[in-house]
C-alpha positions in Angstrom: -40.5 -13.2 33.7 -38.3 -16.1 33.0 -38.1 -15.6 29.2 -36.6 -12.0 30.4 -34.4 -13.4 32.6 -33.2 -16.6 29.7 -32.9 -13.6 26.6 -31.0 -11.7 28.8 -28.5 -14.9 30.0 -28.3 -15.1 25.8 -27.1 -11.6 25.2 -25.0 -11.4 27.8 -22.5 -14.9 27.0 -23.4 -13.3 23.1 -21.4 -10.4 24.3 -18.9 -12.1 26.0 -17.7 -14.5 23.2 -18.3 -11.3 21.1 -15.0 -9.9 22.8 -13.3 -12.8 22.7 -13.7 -13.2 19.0 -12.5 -9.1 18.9 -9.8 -9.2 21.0 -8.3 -12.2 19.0 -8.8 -9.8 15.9 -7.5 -7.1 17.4 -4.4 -8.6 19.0 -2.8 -9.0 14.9 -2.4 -5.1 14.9 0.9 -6.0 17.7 2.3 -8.5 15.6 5.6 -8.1 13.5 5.7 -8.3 9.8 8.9 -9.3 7.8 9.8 -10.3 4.0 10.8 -13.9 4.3 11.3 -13.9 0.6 10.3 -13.3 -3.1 10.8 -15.5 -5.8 9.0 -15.9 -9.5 6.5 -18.4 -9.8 5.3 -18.0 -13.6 4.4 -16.5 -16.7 1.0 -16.0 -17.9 -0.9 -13.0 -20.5 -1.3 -10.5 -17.8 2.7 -11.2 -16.8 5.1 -12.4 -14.5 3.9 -13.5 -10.6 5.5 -13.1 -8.0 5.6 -15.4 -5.0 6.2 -13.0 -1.9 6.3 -14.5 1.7 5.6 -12.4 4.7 6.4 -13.3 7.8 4.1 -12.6 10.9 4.7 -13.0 14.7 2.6 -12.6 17.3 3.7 -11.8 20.0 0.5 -11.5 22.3 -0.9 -13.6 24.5 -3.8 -15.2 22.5 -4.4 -16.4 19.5 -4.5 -13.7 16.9 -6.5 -14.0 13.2 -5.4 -12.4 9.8 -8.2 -12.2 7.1 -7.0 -10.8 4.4 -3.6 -8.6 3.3 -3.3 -6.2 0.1 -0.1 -5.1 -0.7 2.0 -3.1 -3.3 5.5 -3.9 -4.1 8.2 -1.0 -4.4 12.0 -1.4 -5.3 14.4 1.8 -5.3 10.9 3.5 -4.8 9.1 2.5 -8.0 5.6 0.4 -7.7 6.4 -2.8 -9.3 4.1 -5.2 -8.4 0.4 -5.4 -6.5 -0.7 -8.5 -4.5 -3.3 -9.8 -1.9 -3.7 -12.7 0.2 -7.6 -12.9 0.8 -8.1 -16.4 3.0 -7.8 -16.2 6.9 -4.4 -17.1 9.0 -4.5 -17.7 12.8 -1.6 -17.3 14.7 -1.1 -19.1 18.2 0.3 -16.8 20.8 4.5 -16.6 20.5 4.5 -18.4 16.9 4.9 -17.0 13.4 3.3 -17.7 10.3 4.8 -17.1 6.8 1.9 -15.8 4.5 1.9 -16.5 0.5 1.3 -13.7 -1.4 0.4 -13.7 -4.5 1.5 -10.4 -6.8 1.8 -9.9 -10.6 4.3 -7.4 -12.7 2.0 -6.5 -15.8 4.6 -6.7 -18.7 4.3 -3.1 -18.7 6.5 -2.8 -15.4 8.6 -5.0 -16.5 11.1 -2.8 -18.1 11.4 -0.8 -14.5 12.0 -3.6 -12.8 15.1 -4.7 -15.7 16.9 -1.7 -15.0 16.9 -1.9 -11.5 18.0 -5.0 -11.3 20.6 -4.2 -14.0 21.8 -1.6 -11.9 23.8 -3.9 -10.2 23.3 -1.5 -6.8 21.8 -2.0 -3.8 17.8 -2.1 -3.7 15.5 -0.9 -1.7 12.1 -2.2 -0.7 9.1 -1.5 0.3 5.8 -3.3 0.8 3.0 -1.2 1.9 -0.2 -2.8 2.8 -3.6 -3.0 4.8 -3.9 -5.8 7.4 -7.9 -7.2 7.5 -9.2 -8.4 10.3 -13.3 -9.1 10.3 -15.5 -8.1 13.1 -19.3 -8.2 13.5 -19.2 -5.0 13.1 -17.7 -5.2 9.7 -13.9 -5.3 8.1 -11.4 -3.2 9.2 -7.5 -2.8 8.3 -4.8 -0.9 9.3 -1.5 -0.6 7.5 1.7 -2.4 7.4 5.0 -1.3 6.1 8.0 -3.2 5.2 11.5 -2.1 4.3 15.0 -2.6 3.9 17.8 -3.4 1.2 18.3 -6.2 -1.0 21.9 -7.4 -1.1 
């Protein structure tokens, strides 16, 4: 009877910390995301990298966790650049974190992205990504949208 009794003690604080863990996963689906900035950060064969940083708030509660962010890059609505930020961010409750992410133009886009900045007009932007966030039940994303204007 008492080895019953101590399994079922085990799955039952299993369970509990279980939600825990899911809740703090789930809570990064309330959080804002914002562009914080883009800048170059080299050269290589495959092309130019970009350095975009996205900013997250959370505004819940509890802690929330970010494990992993894909992204493509759009300006004036053409796909310029891909990126993805695959190691794991936590966010305390009421604090932001800026997130590195890495993307790369293949010299191919390279000419798009010439002309629009030659333009000399207004460009828009848009970053259109999946959030990860890891349960025990697997990996599951939902997406994230930036946009606006660059000056």
């Amino acid at each position: 009877m008492r080895p019953r009794v101590l399994v079922a003690a085990i799955c039952a604080l299993a369970l509990v910390a279980g939600c825990g863990i899911m809740e703090r996963r789930l809570a990064i689906r309330n959080c804002r995301f914002s562009l914080k900035g883009v800048r170059p950060s080299g050269i290589d064969l495959g092309g130019v990298r970009f350095l975009v940083t996205i900013g997250i708030r959370n505004p819940n509660d509890i802690e929330t966790v970010l494990d992993g962010f894909d992204a493509d890059f759009f300006l004036n609505g053409r796909r310029i650049v891909q990126g993805s930020h695959p190691v794991k961010v936590s966010i305390p409750p009421g604090e932001s974190r800026d997130v590195p992410l890495e993307i790369a133009a293949p010299y191919g886009g390279i000419a798009d992205l010439v002309d629009i900045i030659r333009s000399g007009s207004y460009k828009d932007y848009r970053l259109a990504g999946q959030a990860y966030f890891d349960t025990v039940a697997g990996r599951f994303s939902f997406p994230v949208e930036i946009a606006g204007k660059f000056p």
